[in-house]
C-alpha positions as CSV (number, residue, x, y, z in Angstrom):
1,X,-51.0,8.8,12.4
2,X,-48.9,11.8,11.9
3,X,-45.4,11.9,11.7
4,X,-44.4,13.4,15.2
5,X,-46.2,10.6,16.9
6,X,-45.0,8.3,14.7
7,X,-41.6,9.3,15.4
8,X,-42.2,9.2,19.3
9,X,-43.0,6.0,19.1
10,X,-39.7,4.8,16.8
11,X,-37.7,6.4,19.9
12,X,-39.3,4.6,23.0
13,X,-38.7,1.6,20.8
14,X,-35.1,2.2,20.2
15,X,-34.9,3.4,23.7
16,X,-36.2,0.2,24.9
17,X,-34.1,-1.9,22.8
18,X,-30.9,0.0,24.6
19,X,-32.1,-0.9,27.7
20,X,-32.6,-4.7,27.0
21,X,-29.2,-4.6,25.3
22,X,-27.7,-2.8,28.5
23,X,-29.4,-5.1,30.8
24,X,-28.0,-8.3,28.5
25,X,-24.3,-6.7,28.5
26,X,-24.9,-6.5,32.4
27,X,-26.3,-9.7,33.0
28,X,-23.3,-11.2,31.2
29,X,-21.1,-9.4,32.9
30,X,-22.1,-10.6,36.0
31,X,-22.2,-14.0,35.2
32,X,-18.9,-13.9,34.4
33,X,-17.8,-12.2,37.4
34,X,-19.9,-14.2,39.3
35,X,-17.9,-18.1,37.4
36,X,-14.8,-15.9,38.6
37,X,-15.0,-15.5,42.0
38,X,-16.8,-18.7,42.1
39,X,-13.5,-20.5,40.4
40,X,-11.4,-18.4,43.0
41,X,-13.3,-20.0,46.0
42,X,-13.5,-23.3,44.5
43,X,-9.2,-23.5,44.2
44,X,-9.2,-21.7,47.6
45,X,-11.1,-25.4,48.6
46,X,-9.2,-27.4,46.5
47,X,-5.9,-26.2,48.3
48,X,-7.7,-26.8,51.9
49,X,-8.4,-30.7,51.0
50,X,-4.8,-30.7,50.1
51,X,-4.0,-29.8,53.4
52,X,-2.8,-25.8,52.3
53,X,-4.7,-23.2,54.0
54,X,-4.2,-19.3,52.1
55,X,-5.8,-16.0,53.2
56,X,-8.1,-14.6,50.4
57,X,-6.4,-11.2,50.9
58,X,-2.8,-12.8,49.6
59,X,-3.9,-14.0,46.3
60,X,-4.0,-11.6,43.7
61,X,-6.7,-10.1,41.7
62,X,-5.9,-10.8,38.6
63,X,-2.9,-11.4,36.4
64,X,-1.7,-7.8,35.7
65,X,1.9,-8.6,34.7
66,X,2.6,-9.0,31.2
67,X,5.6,-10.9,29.5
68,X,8.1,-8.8,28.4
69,X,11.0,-8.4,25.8
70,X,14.8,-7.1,26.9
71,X,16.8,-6.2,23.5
72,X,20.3,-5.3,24.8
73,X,21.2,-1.6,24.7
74,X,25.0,-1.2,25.0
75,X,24.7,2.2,24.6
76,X,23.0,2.1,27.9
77,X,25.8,0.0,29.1
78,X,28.6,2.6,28.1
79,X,26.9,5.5,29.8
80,X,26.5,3.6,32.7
81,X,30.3,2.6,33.0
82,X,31.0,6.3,32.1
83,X,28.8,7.1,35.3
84,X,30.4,4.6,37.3
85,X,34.2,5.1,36.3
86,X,34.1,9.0,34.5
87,X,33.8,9.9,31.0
88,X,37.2,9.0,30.0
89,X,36.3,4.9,30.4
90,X,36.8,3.4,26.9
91,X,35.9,0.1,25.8
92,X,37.1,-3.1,25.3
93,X,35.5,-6.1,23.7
94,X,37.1,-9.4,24.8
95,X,34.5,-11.5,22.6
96,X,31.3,-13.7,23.2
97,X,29.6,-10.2,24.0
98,X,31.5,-9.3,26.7
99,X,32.7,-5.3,26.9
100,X,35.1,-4.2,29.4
101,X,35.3,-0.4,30.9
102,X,39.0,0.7,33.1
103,X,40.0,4.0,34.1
104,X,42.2,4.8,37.0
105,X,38.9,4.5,39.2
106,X,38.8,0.4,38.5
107,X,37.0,-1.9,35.6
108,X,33.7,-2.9,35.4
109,X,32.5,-5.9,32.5
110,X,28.9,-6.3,30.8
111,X,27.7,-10.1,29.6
112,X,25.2,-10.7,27.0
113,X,23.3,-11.9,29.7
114,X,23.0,-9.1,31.7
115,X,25.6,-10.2,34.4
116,X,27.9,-7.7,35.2
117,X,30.7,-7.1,37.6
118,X,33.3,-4.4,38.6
119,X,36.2,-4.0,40.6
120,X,37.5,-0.9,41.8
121,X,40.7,1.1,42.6
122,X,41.9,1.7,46.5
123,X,40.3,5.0,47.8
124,X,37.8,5.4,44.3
125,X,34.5,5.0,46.4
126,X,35.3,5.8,49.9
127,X,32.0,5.7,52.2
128,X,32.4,8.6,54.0
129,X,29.9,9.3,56.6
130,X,27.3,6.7,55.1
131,X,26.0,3.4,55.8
132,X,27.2,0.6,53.7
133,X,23.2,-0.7,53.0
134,X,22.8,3.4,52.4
135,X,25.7,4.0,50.0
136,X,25.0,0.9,48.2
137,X,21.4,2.4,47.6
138,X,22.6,5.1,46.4
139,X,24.9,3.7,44.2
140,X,22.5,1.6,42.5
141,X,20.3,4.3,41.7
142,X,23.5,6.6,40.3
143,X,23.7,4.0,37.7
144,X,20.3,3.5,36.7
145,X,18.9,0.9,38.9
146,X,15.9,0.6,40.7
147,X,17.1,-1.0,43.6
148,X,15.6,-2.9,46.7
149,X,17.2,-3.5,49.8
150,X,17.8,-8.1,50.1
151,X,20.3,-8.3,53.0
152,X,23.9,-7.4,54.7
153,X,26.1,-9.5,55.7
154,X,29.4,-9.1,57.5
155,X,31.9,-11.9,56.8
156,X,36.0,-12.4,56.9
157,X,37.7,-11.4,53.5
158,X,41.2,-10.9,51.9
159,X,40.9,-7.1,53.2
160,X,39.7,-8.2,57.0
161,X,36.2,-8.1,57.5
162,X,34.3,-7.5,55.0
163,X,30.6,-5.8,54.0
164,X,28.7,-7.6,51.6
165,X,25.3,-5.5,50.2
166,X,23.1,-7.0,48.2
167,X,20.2,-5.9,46.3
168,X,17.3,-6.7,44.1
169,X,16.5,-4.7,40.9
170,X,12.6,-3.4,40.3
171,X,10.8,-2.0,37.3
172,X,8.5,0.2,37.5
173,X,8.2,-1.0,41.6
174,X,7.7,-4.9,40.8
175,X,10.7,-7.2,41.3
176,X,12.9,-9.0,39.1
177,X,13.6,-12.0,41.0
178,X,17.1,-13.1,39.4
179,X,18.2,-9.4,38.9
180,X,20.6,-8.9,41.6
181,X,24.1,-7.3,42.7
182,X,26.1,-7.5,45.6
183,X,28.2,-4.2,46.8
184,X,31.7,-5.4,48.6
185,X,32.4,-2.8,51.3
186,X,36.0,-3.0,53.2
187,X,38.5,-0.4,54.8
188,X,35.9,2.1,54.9
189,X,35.2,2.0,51.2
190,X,33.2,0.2,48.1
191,X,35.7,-2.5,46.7
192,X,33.7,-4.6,44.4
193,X,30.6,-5.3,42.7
194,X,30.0,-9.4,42.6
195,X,27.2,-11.7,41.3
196,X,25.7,-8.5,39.5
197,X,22.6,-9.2,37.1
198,X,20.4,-6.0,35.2
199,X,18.2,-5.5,32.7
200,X,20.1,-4.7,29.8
201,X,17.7,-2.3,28.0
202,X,14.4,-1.4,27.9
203,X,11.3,-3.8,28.1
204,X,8.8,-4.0,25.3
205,X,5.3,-5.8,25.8
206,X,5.5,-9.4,24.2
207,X,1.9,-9.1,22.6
208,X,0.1,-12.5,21.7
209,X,0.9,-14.1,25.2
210,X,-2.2,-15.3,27.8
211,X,-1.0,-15.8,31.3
212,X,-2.8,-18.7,33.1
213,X,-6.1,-17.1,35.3
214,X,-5.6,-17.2,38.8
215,X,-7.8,-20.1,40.0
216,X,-5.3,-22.1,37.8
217,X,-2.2,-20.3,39.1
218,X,-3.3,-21.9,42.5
219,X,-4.0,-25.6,40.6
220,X,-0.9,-26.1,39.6
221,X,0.8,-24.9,42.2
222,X,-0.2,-27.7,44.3
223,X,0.5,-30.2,41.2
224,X,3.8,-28.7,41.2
225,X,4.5,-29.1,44.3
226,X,3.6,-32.7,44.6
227,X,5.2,-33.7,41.5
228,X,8.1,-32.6,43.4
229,X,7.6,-34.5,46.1
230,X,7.3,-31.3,48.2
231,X,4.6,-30.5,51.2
232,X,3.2,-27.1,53.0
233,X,0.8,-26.6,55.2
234,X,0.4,-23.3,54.5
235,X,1.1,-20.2,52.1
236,X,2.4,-17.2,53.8
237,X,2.6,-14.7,50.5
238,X,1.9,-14.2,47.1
239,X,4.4,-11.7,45.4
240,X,3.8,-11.2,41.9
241,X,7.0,-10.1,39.5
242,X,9.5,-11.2,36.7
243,X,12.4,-13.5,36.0
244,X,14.2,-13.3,32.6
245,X,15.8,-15.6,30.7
246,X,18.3,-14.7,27.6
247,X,17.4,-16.4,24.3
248,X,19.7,-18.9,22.4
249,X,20.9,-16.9,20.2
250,X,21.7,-14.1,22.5
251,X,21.2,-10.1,22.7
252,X,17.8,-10.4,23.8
253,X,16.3,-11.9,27.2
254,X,12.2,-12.7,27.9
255,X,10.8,-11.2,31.1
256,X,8.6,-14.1,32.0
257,X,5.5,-13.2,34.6
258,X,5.8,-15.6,37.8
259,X,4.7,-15.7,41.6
260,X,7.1,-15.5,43.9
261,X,4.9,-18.1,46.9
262,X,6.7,-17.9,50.2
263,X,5.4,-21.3,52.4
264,X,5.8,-22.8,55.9
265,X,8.3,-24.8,54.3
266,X,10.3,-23.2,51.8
267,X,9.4,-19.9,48.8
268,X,9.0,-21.2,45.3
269,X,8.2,-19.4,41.7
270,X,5.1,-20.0,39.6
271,X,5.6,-19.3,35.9
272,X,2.1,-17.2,35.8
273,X,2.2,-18.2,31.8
274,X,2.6,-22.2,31.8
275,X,1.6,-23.4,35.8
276,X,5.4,-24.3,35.8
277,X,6.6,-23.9,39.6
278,X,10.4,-24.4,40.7
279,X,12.3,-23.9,43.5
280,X,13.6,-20.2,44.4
281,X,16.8,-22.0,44.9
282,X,16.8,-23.2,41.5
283,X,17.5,-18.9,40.7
């Protein structure tokens, strides 16, 4: 047999063997998308006999969210109180991690934790022509926050009535669930930040870390809520995001993956990385 034929023959063979080793990869693949969407519709059930009934379209594909790690920037913190007050704001430290910022404009104070809180001079932040839910938007963005609109409430204060703005920090357009700040608005101008909670620097993947899949999400979110002593008859939303939680020893906080699922009867969180589920109250 001469060579060239020889050779023709080698290559169907080794073309052949791609092909049964592309049609094996395939095969598995679909098996395995096949156990997955099988799992999905088996929790889907699972939740019905419970008495829970969820839309298909609500539950998420797949756990996309990542935990995260928050090592405290105060550099960050000082250009944002130099934004807020003008360059000239110096700082103070008044211990345990806490660094104040005053000018003639007000104060504002940064925690370890990330809680923060300002108060500012009469006439510093006047409103002008805006809204109080649009200067507060505004505002939030100025200093570096992503911010999403939560509620505004009108109550009686020490000033007379009082505007009270509060708003939810994103990254990257998914919500941090405990990062949130309330804008006091009276006599026509800004007054106050209160309750205030940010990310205090930049996130870094937490490599190593498996979130639960999602068939399981849905498990324990029914063993959660009976452990509880809790019932739904229904889930209305599944809102995928982050809360963080500062470490012992301070400077650096966990963004821990969670579902934010609002029922019939109340919204809960699902830690996505251990089935844990708590109130939203509980925030």
């Amino acid at each position: 047999m001469s060579w060239s034929k020889l050779k023709t023959i080698i290559l169907i063979i080794l073309a052949a063997t791609n092909l049964c080793l592309a049609a094996f990869v395939a095969h598995r693949a679909f098996l395995g998308q096949y156990a997955q969407v099988q799992a999905r519709e088996n929790a889907v059930a699972f939740l019905q006999e419970k008495g829970i009934t969820v839309e298909e379209q609500l539950i998420p594909g797949d756990m996309e969210l990542q935990p995260q790690t928050v090592v405290r920037d105060r550099t960050q913190e000082a250009a944002l109180a130099q934004q807020i007050l003008g360059q000239e704001a110096a700082e103070v430290s008044l211990g345990g991690g806490i660094y104040r910022y005053e000018t003639q404009r007000g104060r504002i104070q940064f925690h370890e934790d990330g809680t923060f809180q300002g108060q500012f001079a009469d006439g510093a932040f006047p409103l002008g022509e805006e809204s109080p839910e649009g200067y507060a938007v505004s505002f939030a963005r100025d200093m570096g926050y992503e911010p999403e609109l939560l509620s505004v409430e009108a109550e009686a204060g020490t000033d007379g009535t009082e505007t009270r703005v509060t708003l939810g920090q994103t990254w990257n357009g998914v919500p941090l669930f405990n990062q949130r700040m309330t804008l006091v608005f009276a006599r026509g101008q800004c007054t106050a930040i209160i309750q205030g909670r940010r990310l205090n620097g930049t996130p870094a993947a937490d490599a190593g870390k498996t979130p639960i899949s999602v068939p399981t999400a849905l498990v324990s979110f029914y063993q959660g809520l009976a452990a509880m002593g809790d019932v739904c008859s229904r889930i209305n939303q599944i809102q995928p995001g982050y809360t963080s939680s500062v470490s012992a020893g301070g400077g650096a906080s966990a963004m821990l993956p969670v579902w934010w699922i609002d029922t019939d009867t109340g919204a809960y969180l699902l830690d996505t990385m251990t089935g844990e589920l708590s109130r939203t109250e509980n925030l």
